[in-house]
N, CA, C and O atoms as a GROMACS GRO file, in nm:
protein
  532
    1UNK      N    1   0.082  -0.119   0.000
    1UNK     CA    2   0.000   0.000   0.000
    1UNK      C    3   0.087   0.126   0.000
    1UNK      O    4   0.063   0.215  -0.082
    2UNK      N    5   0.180   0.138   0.082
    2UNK     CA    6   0.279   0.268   0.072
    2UNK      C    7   0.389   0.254  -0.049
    2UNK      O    8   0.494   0.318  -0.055
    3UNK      N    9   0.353   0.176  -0.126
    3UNK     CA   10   0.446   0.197  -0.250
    3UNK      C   11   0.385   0.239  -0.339
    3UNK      O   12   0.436   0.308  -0.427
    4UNK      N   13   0.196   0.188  -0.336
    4UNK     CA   14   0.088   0.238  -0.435
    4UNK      C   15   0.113   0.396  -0.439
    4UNK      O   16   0.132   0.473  -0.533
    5UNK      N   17   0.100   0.426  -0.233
    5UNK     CA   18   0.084   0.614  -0.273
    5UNK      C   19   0.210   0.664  -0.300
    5UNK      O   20   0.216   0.772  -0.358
    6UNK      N   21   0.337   0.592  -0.262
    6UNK     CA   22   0.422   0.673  -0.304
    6UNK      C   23   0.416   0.702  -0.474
    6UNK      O   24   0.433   0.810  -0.530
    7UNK      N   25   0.395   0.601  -0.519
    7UNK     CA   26   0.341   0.622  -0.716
    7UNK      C   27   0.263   0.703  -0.734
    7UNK      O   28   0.272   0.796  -0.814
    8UNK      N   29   0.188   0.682  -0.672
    8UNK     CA   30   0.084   0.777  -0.694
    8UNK      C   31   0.100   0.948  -0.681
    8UNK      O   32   0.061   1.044  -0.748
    9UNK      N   33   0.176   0.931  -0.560
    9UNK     CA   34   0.232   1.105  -0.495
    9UNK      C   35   0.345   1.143  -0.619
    9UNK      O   36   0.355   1.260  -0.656
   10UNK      N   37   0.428   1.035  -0.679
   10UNK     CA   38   0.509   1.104  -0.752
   10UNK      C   39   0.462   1.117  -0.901
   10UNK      O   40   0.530   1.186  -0.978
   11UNK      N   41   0.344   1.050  -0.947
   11UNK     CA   42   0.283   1.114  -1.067
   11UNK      C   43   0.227   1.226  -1.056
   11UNK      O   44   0.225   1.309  -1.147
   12UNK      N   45   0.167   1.244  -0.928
   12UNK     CA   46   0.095   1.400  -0.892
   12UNK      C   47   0.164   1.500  -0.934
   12UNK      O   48   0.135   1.591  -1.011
   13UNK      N   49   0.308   1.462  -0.848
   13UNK     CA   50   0.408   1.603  -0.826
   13UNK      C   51   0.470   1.633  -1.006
   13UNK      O   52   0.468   1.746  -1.056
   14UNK      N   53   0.520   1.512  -1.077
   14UNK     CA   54   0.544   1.551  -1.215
   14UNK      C   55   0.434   1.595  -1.308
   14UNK      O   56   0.450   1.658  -1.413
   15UNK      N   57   0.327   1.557  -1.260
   15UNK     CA   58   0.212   1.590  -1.352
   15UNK      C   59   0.168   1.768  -1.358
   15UNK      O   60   0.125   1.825  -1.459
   16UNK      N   61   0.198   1.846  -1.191
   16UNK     CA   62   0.198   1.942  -1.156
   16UNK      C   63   0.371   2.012  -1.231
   16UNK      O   64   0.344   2.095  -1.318
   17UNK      N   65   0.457   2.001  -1.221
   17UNK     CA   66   0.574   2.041  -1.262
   17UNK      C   67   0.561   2.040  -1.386
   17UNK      O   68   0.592   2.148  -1.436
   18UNK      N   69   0.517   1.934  -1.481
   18UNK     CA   70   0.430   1.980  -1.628
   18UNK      C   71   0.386   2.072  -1.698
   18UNK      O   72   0.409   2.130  -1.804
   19UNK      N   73   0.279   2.072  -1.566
   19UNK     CA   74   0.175   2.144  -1.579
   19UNK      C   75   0.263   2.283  -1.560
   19UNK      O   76   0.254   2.343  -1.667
   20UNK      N   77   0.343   2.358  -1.471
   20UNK     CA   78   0.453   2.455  -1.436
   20UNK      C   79   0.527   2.446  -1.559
   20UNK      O   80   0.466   2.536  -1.616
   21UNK      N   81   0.586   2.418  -1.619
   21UNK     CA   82   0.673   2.431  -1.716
   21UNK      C   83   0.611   2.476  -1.876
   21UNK      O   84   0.673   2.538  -1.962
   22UNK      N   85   0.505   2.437  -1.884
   22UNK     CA   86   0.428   2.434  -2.015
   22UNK      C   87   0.366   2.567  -2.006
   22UNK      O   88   0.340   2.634  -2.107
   23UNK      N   89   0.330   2.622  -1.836
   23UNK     CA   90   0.216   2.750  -1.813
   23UNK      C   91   0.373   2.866  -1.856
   23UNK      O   92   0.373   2.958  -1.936
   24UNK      N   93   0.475   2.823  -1.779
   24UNK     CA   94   0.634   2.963  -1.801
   24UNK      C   95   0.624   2.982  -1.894
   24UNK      O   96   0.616   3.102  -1.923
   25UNK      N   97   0.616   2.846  -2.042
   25UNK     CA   98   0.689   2.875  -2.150
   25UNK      C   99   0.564   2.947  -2.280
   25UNK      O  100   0.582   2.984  -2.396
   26UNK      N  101   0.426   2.941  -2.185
   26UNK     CA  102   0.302   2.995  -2.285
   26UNK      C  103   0.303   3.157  -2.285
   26UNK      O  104   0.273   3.232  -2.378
   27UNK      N  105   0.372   3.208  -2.074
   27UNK     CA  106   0.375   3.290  -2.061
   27UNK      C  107   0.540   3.400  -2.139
   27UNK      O  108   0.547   3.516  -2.182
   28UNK      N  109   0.634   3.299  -2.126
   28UNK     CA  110   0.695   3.381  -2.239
   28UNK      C  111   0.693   3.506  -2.362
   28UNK      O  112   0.792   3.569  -2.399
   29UNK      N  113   0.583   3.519  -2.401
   29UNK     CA  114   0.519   3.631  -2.480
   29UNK      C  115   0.493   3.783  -2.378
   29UNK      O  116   0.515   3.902  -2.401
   30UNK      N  117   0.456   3.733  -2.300
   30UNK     CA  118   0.442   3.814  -2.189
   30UNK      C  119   0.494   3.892  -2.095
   30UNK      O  120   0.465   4.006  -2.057
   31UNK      N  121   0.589   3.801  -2.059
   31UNK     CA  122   0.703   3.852  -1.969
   31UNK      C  123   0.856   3.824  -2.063
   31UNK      O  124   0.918   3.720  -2.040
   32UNK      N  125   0.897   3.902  -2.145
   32UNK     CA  126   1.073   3.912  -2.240
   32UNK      C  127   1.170   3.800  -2.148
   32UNK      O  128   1.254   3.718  -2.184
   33UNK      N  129   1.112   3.840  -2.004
   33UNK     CA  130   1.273   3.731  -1.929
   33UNK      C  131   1.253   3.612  -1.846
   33UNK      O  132   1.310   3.563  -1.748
   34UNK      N  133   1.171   3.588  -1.905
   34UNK     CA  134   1.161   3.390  -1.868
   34UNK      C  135   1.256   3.347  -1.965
   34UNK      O  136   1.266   3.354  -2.088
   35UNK      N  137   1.312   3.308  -1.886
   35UNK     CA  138   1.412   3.148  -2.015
   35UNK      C  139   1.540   3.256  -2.025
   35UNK      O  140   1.640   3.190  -2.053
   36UNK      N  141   1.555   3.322  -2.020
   36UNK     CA  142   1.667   3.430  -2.070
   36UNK      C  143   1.818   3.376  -1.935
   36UNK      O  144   1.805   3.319  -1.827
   37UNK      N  145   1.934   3.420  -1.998
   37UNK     CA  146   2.025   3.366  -1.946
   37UNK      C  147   2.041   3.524  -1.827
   37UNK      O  148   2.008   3.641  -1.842
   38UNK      N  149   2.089   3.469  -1.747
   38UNK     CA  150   2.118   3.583  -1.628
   38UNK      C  151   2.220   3.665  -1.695
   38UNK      O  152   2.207   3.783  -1.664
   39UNK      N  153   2.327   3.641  -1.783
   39UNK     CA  154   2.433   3.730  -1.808
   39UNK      C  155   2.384   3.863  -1.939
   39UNK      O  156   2.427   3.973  -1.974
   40UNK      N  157   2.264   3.765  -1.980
   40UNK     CA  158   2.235   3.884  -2.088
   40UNK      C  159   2.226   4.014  -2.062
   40UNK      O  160   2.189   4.035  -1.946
   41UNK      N  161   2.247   4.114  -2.128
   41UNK     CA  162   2.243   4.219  -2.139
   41UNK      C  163   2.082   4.267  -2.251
   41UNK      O  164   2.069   4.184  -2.341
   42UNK      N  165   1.993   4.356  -2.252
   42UNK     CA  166   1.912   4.388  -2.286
   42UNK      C  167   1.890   4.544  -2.313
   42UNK      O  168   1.880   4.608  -2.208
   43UNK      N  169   1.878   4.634  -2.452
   43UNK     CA  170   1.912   4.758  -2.454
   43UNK      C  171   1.726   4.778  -2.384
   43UNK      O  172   1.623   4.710  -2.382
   44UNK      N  173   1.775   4.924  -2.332
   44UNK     CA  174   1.666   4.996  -2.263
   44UNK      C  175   1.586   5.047  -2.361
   44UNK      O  176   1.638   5.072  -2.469
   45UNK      N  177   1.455   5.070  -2.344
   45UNK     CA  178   1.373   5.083  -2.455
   45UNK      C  179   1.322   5.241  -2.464
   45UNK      O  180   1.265   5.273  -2.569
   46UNK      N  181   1.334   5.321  -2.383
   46UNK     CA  182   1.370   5.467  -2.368
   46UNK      C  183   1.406   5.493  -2.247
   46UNK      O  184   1.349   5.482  -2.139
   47UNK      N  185   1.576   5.553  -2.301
   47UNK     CA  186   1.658   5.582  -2.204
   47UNK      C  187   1.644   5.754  -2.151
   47UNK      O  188   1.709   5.814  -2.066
   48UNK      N  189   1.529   5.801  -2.241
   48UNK     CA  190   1.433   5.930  -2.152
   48UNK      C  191   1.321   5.907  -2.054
   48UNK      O  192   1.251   5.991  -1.998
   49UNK      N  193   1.319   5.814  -2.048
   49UNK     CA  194   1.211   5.730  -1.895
   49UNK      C  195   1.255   5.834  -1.782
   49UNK      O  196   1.368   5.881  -1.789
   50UNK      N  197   1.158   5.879  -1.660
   50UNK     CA  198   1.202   5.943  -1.580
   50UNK      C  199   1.282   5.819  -1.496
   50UNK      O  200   1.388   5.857  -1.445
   51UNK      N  201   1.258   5.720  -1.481
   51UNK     CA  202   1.327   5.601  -1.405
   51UNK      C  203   1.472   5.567  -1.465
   51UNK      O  204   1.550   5.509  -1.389
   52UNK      N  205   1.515   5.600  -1.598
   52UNK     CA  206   1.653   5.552  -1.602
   52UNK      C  207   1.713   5.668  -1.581
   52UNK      O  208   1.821   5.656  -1.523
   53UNK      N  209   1.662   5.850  -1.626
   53UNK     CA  210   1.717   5.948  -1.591
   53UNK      C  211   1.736   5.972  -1.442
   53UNK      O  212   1.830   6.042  -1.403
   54UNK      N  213   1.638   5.909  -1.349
   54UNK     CA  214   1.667   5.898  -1.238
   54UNK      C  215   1.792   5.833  -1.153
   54UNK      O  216   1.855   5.890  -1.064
   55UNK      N  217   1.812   5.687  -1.208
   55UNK     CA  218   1.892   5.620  -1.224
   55UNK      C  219   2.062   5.684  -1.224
   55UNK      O  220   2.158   5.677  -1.148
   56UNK      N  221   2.030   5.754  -1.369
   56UNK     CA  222   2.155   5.798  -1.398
   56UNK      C  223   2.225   5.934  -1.313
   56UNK      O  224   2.338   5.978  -1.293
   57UNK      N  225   2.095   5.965  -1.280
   57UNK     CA  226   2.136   6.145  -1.165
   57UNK      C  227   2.191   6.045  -1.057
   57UNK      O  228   2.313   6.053  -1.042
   58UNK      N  229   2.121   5.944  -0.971
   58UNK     CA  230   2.195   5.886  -0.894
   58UNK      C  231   2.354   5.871  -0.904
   58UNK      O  232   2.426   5.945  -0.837
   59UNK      N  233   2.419   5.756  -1.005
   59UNK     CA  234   2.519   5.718  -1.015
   59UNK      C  235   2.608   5.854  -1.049
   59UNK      O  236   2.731   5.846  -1.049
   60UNK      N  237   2.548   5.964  -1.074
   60UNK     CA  238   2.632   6.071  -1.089
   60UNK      C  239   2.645   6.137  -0.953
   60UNK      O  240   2.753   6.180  -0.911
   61UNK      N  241   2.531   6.144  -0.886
   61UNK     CA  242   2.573   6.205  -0.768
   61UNK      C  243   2.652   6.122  -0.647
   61UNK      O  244   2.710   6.169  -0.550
   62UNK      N  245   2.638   6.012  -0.676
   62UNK     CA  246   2.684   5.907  -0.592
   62UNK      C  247   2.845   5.921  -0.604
   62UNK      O  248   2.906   5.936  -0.499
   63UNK      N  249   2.924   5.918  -0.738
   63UNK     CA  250   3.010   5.899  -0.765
   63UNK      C  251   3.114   6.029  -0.728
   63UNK      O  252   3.235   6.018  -0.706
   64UNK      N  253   3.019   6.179  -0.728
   64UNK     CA  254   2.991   6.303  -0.656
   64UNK      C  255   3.070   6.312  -0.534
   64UNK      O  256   3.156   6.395  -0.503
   65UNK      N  257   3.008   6.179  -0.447
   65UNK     CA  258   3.015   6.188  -0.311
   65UNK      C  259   3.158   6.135  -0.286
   65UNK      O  260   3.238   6.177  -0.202
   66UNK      N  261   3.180   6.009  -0.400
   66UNK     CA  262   3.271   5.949  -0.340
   66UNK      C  263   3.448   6.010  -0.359
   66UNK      O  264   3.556   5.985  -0.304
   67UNK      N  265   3.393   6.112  -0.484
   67UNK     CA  266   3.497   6.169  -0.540
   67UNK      C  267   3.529   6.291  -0.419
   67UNK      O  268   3.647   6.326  -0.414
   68UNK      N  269   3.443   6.352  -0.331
   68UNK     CA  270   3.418   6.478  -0.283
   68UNK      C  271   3.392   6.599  -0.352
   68UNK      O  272   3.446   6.695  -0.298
   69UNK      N  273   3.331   6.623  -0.447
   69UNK     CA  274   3.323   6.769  -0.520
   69UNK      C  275   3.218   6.853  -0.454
   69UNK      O  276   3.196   6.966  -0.497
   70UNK      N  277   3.155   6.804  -0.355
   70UNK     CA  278   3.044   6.894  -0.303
   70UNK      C  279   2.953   6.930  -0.365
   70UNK      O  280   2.907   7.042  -0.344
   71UNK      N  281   2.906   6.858  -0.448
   71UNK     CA  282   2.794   6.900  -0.543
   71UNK      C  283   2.796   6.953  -0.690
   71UNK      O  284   2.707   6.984  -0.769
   72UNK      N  285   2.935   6.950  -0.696
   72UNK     CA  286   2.969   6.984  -0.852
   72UNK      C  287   2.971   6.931  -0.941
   72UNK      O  288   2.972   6.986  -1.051
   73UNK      N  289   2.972   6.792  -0.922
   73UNK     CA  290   2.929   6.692  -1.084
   73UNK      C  291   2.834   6.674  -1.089
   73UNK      O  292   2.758   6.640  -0.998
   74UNK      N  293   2.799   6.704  -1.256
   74UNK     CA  294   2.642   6.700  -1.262
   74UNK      C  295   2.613   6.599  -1.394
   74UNK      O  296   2.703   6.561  -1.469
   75UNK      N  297   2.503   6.572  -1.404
   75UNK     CA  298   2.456   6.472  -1.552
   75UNK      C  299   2.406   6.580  -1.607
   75UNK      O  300   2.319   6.659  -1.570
   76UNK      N  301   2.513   6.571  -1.758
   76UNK     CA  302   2.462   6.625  -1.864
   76UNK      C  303   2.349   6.486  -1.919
   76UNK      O  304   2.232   6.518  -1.902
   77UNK      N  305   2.361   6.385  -1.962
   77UNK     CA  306   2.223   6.342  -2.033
   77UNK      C  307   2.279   6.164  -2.035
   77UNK      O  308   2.392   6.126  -2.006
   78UNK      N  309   2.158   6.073  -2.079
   78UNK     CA  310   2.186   6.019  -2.133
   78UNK      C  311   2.218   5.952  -2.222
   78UNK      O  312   2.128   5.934  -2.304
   79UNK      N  313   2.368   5.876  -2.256
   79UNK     CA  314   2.322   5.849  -2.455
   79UNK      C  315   2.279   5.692  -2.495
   79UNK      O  316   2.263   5.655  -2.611
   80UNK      N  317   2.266   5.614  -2.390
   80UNK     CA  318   2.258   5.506  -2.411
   80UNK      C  319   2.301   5.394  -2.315
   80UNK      O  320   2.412   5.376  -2.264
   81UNK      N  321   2.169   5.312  -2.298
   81UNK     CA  322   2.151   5.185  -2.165
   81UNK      C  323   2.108   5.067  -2.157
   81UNK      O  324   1.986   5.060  -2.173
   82UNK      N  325   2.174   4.946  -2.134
   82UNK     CA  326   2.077   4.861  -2.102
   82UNK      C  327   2.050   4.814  -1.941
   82UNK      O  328   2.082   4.879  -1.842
   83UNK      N  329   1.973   4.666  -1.943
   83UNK     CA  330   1.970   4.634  -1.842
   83UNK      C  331   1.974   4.469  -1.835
   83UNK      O  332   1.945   4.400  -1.933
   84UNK      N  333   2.015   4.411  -1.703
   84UNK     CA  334   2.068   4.293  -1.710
   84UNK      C  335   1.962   4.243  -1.542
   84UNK      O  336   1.962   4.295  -1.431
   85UNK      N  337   1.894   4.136  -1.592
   85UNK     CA  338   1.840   4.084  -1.468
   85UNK      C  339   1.928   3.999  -1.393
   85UNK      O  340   2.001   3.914  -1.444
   86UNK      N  341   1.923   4.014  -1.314
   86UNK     CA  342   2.006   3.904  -1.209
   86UNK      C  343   1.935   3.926  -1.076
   86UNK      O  344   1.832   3.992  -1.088
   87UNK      N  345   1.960   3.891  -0.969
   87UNK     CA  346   1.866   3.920  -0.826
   87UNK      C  347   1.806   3.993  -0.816
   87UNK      O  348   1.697   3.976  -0.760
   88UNK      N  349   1.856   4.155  -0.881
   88UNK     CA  350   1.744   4.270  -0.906
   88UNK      C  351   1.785   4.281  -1.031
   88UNK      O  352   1.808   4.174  -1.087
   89UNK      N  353   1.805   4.398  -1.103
   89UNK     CA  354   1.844   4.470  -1.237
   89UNK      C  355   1.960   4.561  -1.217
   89UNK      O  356   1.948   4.666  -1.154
   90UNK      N  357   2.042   4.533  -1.257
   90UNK     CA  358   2.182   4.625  -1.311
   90UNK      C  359   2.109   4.686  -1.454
   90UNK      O  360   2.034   4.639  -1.540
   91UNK      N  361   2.189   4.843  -1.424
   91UNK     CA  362   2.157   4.924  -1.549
   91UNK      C  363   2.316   4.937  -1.558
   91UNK      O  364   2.400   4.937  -1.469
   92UNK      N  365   2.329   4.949  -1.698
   92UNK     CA  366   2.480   4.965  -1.801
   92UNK      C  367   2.460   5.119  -1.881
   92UNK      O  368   2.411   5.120  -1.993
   93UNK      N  369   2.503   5.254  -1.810
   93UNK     CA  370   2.455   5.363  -1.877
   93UNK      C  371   2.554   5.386  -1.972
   93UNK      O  372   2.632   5.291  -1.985
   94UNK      N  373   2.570   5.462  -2.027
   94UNK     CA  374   2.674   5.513  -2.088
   94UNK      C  375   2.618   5.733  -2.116
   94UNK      O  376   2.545   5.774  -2.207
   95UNK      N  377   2.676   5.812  -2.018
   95UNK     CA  378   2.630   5.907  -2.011
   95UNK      C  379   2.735   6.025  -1.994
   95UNK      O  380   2.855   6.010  -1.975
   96UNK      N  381   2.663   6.152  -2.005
   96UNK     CA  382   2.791   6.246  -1.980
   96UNK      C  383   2.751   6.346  -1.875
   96UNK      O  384   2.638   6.390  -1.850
   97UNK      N  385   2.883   6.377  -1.811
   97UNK     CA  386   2.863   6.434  -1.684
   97UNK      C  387   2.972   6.487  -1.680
   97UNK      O  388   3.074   6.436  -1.726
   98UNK      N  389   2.961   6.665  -1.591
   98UNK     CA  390   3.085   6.758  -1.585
   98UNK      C  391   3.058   6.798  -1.425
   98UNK      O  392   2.963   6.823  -1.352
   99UNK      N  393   3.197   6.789  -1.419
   99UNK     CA  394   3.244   6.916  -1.319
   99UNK      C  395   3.226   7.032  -1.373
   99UNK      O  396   3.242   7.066  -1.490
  100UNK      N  397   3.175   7.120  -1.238
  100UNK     CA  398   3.141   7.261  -1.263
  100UNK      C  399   3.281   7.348  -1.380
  100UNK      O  400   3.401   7.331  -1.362
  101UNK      N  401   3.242   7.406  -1.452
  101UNK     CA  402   3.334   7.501  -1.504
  101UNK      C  403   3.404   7.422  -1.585
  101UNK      O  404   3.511   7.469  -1.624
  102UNK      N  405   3.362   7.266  -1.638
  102UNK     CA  406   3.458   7.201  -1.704
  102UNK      C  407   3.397   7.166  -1.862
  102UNK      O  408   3.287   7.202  -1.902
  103UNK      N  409   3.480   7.099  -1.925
  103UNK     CA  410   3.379   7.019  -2.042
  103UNK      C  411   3.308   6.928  -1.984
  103UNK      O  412   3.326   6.917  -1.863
  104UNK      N  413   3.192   6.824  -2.061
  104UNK     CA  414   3.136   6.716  -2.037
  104UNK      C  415   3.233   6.624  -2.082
  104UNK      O  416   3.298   6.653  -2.183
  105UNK      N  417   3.259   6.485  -2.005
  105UNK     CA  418   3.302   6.354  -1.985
  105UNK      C  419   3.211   6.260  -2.037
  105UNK      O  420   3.093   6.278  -2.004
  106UNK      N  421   3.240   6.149  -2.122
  106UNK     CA  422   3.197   6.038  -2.118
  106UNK      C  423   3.227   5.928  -2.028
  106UNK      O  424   3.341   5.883  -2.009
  107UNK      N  425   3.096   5.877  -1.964
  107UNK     CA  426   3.134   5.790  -1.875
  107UNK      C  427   3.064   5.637  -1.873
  107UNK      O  428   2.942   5.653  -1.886
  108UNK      N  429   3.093   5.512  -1.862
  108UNK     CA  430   2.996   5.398  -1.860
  108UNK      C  431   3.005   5.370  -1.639
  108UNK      O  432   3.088   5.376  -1.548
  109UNK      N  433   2.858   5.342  -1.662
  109UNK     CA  434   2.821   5.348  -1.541
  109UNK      C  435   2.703   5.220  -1.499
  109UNK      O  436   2.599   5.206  -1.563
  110UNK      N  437   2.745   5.121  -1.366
  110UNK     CA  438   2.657   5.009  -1.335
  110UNK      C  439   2.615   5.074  -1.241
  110UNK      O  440   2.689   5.143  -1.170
  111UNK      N  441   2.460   5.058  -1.222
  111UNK     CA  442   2.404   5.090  -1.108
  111UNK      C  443   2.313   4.932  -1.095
  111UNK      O  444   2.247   4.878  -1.183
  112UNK      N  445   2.333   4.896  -0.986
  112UNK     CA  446   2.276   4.748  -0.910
  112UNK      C  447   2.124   4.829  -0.891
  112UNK      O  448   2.113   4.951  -0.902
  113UNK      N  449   2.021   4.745  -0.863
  113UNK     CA  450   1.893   4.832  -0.770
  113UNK      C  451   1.820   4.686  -0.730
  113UNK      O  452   1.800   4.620  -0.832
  114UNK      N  453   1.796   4.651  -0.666
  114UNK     CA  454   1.719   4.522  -0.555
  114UNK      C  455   1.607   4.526  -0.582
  114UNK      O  456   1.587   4.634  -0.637
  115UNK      N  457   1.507   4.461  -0.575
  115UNK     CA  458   1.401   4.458  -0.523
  115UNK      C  459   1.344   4.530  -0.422
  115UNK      O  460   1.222   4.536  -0.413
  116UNK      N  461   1.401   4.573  -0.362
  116UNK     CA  462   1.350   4.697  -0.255
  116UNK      C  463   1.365   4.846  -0.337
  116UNK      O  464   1.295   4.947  -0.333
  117UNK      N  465   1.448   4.824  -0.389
  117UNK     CA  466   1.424   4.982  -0.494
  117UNK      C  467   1.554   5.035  -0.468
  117UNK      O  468   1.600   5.131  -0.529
  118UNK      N  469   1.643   4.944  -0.334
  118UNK     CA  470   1.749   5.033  -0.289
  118UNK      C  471   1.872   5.043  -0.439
  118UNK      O  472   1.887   4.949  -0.518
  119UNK      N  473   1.928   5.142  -0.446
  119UNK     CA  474   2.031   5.163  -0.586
  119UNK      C  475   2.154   5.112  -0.500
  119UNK      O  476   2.149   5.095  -0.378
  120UNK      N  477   2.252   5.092  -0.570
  120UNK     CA  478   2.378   5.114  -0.524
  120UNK      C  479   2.513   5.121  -0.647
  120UNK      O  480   2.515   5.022  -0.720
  121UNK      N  481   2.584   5.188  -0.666
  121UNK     CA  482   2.676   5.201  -0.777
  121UNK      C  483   2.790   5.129  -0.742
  121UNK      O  484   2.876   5.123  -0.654
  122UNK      N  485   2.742   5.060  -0.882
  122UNK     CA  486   2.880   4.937  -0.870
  122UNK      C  487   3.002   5.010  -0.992
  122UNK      O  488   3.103   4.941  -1.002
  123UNK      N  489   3.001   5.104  -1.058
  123UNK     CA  490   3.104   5.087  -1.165
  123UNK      C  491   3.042   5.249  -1.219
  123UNK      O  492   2.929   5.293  -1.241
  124UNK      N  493   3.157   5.297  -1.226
  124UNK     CA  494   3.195   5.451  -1.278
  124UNK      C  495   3.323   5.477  -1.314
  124UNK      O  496   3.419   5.488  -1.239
  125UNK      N  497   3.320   5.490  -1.493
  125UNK     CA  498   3.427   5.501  -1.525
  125UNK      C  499   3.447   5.598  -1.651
  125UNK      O  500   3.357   5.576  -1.732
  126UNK      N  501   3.512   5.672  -1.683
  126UNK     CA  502   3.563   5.765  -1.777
  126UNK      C  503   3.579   5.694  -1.902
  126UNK      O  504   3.685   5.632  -1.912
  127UNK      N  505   3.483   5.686  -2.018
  127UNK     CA  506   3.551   5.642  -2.106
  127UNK      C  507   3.610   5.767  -2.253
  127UNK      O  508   3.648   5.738  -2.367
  128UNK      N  509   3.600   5.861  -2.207
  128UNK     CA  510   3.647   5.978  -2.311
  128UNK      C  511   3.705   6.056  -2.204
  128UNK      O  512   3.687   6.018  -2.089
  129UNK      N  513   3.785   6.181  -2.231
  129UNK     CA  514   3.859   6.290  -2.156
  129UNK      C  515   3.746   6.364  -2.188
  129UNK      O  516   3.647   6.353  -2.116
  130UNK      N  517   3.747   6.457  -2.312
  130UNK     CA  518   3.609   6.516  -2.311
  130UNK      C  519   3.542   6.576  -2.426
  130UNK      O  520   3.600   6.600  -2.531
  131UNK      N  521   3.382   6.607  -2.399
  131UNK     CA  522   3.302   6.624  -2.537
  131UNK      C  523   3.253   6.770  -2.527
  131UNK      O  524   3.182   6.822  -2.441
  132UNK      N  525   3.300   6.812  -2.619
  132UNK     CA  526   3.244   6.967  -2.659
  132UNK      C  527   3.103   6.998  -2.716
  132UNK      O  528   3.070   6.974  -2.832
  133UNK      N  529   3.015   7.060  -2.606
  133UNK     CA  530   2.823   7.039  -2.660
  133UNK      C  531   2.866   7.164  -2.724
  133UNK      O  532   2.786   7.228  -2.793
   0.00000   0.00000   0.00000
């Protein structure tokens, strides 16, 4: 008798896991990042969203802080972003930002953000000396 239900319990559970696998892959259309590999990268679909410009004032002021300028680096704009799911979403900016009284800089910039919404800047880096608007 306990070998009947154990058969029985384990057709249930695959029949349900089936049933789970067939519902992810219908919903696919729906949601872009089912099935998708964690390392992908994905371009942003407007990088004038108040949420990635938000984003990007962060990692500028953040980077602000760590540099000490007291408030003097600022985001000129963005030119281009994606985003990468993993535990939360990493954004990959690529944006320009000056010190007061200076030219604008090109810079690529990771900002991490959780599930709680908290940001944190993982990566700020100079990739031009500088761009004349």
């Amino acid at each position: 008798m306990d070998f009947e239900k154990s058969t029985l319990l384990l057709i249930f559970l695959l029949a349900c896991t089936a049933r789970i696998v067939s519902s992810n892959q219908d919903d696919q259309a729906e949601a872009p990042y089912l099935g998708v590999f964690i390392s992908e990268w994905f371009p942003l679909k407007d990088i004038c969203d108040p949420k990635i410009q938000a984003i990007a004032k962060f990692a500028v002021e953040e980077q602000g802080r760590r540099i000490g300028d007291d408030g003097q680096f600022t985001l000129v704009n963005v030119i281009s972003g994606e985003e990468q799911i993993v535990s939360g979403i990493n954004y990959r900016l690529i944006l320009m930002a000056a010190l007061k009284n200076s030219y604008p800089r090109m810079y690529q910039t990771i900002v991490y953000k959780n599930h709680n919404q908290k940001r944190e800047l993982i990566l700020f880096e100079r990739i031009s000396d500088y761009v004349r608007t």
